[in-house]
C-alpha positions in Angstrom: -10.7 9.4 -12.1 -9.0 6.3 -11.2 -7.2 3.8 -13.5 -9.4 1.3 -15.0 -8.4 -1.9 -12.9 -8.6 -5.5 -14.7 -10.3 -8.5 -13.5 -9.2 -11.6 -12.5 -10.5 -13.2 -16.0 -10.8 -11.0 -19.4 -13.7 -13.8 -20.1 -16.0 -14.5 -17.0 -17.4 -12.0 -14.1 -15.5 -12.1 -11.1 -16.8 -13.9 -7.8 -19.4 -11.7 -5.6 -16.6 -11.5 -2.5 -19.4 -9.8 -0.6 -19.0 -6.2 1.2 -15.5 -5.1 2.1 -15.3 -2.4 4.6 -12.4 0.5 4.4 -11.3 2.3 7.7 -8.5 4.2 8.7 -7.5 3.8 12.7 -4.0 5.1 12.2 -2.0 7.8 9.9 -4.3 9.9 7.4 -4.7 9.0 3.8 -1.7 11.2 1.9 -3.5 10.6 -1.6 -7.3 10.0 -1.5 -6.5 9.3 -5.1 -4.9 6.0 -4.7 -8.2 5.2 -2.5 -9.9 5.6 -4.9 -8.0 3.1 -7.2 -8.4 0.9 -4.6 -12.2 0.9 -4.5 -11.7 0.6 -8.5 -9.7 -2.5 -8.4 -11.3 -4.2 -5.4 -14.7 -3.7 -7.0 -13.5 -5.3 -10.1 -12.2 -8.4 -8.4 -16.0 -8.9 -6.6 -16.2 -6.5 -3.8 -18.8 -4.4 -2.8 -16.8 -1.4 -1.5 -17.7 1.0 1.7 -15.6 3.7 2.8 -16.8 6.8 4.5 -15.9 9.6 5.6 -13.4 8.6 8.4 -11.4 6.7 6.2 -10.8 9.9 4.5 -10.6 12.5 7.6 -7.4 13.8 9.0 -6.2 15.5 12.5 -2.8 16.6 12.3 -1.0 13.3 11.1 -4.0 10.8 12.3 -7.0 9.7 10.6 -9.1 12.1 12.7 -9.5 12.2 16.4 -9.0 9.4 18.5 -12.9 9.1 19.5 -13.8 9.3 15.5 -11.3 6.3 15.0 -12.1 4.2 17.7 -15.8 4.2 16.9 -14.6 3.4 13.3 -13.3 0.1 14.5 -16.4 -0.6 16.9 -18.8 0.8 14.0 -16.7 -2.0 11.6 -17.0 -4.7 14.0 -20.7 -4.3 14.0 -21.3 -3.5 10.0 -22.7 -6.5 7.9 -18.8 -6.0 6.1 -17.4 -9.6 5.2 -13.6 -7.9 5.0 -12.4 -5.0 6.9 -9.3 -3.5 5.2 -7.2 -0.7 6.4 -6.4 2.2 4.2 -2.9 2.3 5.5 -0.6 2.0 8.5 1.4 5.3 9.7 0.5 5.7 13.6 -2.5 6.0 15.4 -3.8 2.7 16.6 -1.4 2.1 20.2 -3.2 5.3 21.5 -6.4 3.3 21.1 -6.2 -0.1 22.7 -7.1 0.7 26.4 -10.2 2.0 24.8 -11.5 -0.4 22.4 -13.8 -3.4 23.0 -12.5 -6.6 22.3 -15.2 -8.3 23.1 -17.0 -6.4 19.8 -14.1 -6.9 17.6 -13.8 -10.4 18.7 -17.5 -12.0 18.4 -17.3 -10.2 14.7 -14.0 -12.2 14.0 -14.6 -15.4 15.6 -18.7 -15.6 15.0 -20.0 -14.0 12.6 -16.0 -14.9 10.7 -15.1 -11.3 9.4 -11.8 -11.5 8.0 -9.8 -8.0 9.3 -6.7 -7.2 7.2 -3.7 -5.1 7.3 0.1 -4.6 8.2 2.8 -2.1 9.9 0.4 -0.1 12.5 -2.1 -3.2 12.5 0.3 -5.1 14.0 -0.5 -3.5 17.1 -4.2 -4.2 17.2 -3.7 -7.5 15.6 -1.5 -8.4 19.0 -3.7 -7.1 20.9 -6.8 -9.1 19.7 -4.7 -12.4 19.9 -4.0 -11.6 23.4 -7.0 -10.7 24.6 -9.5 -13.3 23.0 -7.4 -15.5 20.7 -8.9 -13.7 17.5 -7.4 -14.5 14.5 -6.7 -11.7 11.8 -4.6 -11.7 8.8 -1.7 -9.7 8.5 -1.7 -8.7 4.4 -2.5 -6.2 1.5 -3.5 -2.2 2.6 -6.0 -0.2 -0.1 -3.7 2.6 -0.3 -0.3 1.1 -0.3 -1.2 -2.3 -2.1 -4.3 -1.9 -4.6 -4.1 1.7 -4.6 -1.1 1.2 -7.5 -2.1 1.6 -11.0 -1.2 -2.3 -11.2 -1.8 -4.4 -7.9 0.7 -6.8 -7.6 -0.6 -10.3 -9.2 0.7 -12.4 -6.2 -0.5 -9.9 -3.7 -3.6 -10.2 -5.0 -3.4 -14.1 -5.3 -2.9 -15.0 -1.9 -4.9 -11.9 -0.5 -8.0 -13.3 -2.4 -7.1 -17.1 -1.3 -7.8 -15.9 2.3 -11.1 -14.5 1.5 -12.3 -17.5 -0.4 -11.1 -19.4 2.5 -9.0 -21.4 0.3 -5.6 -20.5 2.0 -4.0 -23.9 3.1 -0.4 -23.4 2.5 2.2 -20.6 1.2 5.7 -21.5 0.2 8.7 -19.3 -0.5 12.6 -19.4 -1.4 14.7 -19.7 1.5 18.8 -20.5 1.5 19.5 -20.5 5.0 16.5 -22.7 6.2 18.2 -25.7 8.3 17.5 -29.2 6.7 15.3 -31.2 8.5 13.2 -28.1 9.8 10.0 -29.2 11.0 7.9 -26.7 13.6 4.5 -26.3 14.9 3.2 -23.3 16.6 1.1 -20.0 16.4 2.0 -18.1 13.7 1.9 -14.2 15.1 4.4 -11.0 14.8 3.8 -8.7 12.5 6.2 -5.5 12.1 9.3 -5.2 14.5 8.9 -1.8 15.8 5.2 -2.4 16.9 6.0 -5.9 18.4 8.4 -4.1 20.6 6.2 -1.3 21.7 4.0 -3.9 23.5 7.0 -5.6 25.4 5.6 -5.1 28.8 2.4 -4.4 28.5 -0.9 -6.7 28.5 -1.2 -6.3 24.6 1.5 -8.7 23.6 0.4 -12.3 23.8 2.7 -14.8 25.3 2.9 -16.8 22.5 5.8 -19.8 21.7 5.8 -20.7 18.1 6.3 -18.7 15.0 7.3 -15.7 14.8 7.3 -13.5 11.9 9.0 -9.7 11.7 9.3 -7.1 9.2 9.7 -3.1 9.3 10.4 0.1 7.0 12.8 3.3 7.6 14.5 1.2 10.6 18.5 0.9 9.6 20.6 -2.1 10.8 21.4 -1.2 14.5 18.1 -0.2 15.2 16.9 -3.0 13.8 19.7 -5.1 16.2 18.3 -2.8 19.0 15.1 -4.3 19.1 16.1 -7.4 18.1 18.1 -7.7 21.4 14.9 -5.9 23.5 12.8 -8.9 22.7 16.4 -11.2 23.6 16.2 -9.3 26.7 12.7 -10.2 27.3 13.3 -13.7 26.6 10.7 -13.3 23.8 12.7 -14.9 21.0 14.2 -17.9 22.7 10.8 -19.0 22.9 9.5 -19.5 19.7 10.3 -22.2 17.7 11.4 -20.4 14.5 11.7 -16.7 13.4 10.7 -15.7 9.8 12.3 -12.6 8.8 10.8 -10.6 5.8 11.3 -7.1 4.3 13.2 -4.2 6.0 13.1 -1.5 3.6 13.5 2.4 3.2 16.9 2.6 5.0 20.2 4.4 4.4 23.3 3.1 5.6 25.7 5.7 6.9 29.4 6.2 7.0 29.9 5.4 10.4 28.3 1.7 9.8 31.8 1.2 8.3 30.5 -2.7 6.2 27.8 -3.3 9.4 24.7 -4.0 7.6 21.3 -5.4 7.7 23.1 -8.6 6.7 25.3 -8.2 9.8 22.5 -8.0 12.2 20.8 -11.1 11.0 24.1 -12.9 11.5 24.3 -11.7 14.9 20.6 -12.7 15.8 21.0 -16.1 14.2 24.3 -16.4 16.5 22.3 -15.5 19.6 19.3 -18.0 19.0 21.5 -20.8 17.9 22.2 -22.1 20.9 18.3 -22.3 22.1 18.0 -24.0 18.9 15.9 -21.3 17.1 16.4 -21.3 13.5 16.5 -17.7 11.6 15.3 -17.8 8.4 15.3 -15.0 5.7 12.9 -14.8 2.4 9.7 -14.5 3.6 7.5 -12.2 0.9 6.0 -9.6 3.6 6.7 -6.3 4.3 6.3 -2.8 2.9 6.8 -4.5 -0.1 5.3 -4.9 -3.4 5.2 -8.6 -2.9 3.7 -9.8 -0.3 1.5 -12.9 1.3 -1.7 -12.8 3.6 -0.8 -14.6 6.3 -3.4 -15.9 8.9 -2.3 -14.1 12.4 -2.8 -16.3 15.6 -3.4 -19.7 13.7 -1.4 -22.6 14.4 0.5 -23.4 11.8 3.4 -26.2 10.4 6.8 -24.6 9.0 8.9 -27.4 6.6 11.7 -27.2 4.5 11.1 -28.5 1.0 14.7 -28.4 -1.1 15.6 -24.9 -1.5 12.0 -23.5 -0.4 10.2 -23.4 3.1 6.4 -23.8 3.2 3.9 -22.8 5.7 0.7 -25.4 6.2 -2.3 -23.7 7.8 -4.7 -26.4 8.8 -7.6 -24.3 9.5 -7.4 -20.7 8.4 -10.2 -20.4 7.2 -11.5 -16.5 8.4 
C-alpha cells in the first residue's frame, strides 16, 4: 500500500489540478511501488491520476517495445490529460525521435497548452520538440524518482505546482561565482549533458543562443570535461550567453584523478568561455537531485544577479 501522502494544507482541500497523465517512453519502472506513491501523493495535491499499463511494462531494460512507447507519447498528446509526467528517465526515448510526430505533440503543447514534464532521458525529446516546432516543455519533477519518496521534497513540489497553476514568473537561487553586473536574455533550453551531446550533429538539437542549462548523474569529472569540450568543439557553448551548471551526482573519483575533480573541470570550462565572454555559473537546484526547480524549456527568459543570489524572470511561461 502506499504511504499516506499529506496535502498542501492540513485545513482546506487541495486545488482540482485537473488530469495528469503518467507514461514511461524510456527505462522500465524498477519499483512499481514508488508509482504508486506517486499516484498517492499527486492525488492528494489535486490530480486526477492516469497511468496504464505501458507506464508499467518492461522489454529488457525499456518500458516495452519501441512501437508500445511511441504510441504512448502520440496516445498522451491526444488524451484530455492537462500534465503529462514521466515515470522516470533511464534510456529509451533517442531510439524514438525519427518516428514520432511532432506535429501531434506540438498542437497538444502549444494549443490545447498541456504542460509535459520530466528530466535526464527527456531531455532528448524536450530538444527535439524545441527544434522542430518551438514547443515549450518543462524540464522538472519525475513520479518515480521525485513523488515516488515517502516524503516529496517541499520545494520540488513548490515550484513543480507553480508551473501548473501557471503562476511561475521567476526562480532564484544562491550563486558565489555569478559575475556582478550579470544581465542576459535568451532561450532558456539544455537539459542533462550527456543527452545534449548525443544530438550534436543531428536535426534534434536546436540552434539556440541564450541560456543554457546542464546537469547529469554517474558521469565523473573527465567525462564530464569530455563533453564539455564536444559542445566547445561544436561551437555550441560560445554561443550562448550564460551557462547554468546544476547537479552532477553518483560519481566516484579514482586514484589516477590524482586532486582533478569536478571542481577542476568547471574551472577549466569557465577558462575556455571567458574570453567569448560567457559567464559559468554554479548553484542551480536541478539535477538527479532531491531539490530541484521546474524550469520552463524553450521560453525566453532574463538571468540577473541580485547580491549573492541569481534569479531567472520568465515573462510568459505560462504552459
Amino acid at each position: 500500500m502506499a504511504d499516506t501522502p499529506s496535502s498542501e494544507s492540513s485545513d482546506a482541500q487541495p486545488l482540482r489540478r485537473g488530469l495528469l497523465r503518467l507514461i514511461s517512453p524510456s527505462g522500465a519502472v524498477q519499483d512499481v511501488q514508488r508509482v504508486e506513491r506517486a499516484t498517492a501523493h499527486l492525488a492528494a495535491l489535486g490530480f486526477r491520476v492516469q497511468a496504464g499499463a505501458q507506464a508499467r511494462a518492461r522489454v529488457q531494460r525499456f518500458a516495452g517495445t519501441d512501437a508500445q512507447r511511441l504510441r504512448a507519447l502520440h496516445d498522451a498528446a491526444r488524451s484530455k490529460a492537462d500534465v503529462v509526467m514521466m515515470t522516470r528517465g533511464g534510456y529509451g526515448i533517442s531510439r524514438l525521435l525519427p518516428s514520432i510526430d511532432y506535429a501531434v505533440l506540438a498542437e497538444a503543447i502549444q494549443q490545447r497548452e498541456q504542460m509535459w514534464v520530466g528530466h535526464s532521458d527527456f531531455t532528448a525529446l524536450q530538444l527535439a520538440l524545441l527544434a522542430k516546432t518551438g514547443a515549450v516543455t518543462f524540464s522538472g519533477p519525475m513520479a518515480s524518482f521525485d513523488f515516488g519518496e515517502k516524503t516529496p521534497d517541499a520545494i520540488t513540489v513548490d515550484s513543480f505546482l507553480d508551473a501548473v497553476d501557471g503562476t511561475l514568473e521567476a526562480v532564484g537561487f544562491a550563486c558565489d561565482d555569478a559575475p556582478r553586473g550579470l544581465d542576459a536574455k535568451g532561450v532558456l533550453w539544455g537539459g542533462n549533458l550527456a543527452m545534449v551531446c548525443s544530438l550534436v550533429g543531428t536535426p534534434y538539437l536546436p540552434r539556440v543562443g541564450g541560456v543554457l542549462f546542464l546537469e547529469d548523474v554517474n558521469e565523473p569529472p573527465y567525462c564530464v570535461e569530455r563533453m564539455f569540450t564536444q559542445l566547445l568543439h561544436a561551437g555550441i557553448l560560445q554561443r550562448q550567453k550564460a551557462v547554468l551548471l546544476g547537479h552532477f551526482t553518483g560519481y566516484k573519483l579514482s586514484p589516477h584523478d590524482a586532486g582533478y575533480d569536478l571542481t577542476a573541470a568547471m574551472l577549466w570550462l569557465r577558462a575556455q568561455l571567458k574570453p567569448h565572454g560567457v559567464p559559468v555559473l554554479t548553484g542551480l537546484p536541478f539535477g538527479h537531485v532531491r531539490t530541484k526547480l521546474t524550469l520552463p524549456h524553450g521560453v525566453r527568459c532574463h538571468l540577473l544577479r541580485d547580491g549573492g543570489e541569481v534569479f531567472l524572470f520568465f515573462p510568459h511561461a505560462g504552459h
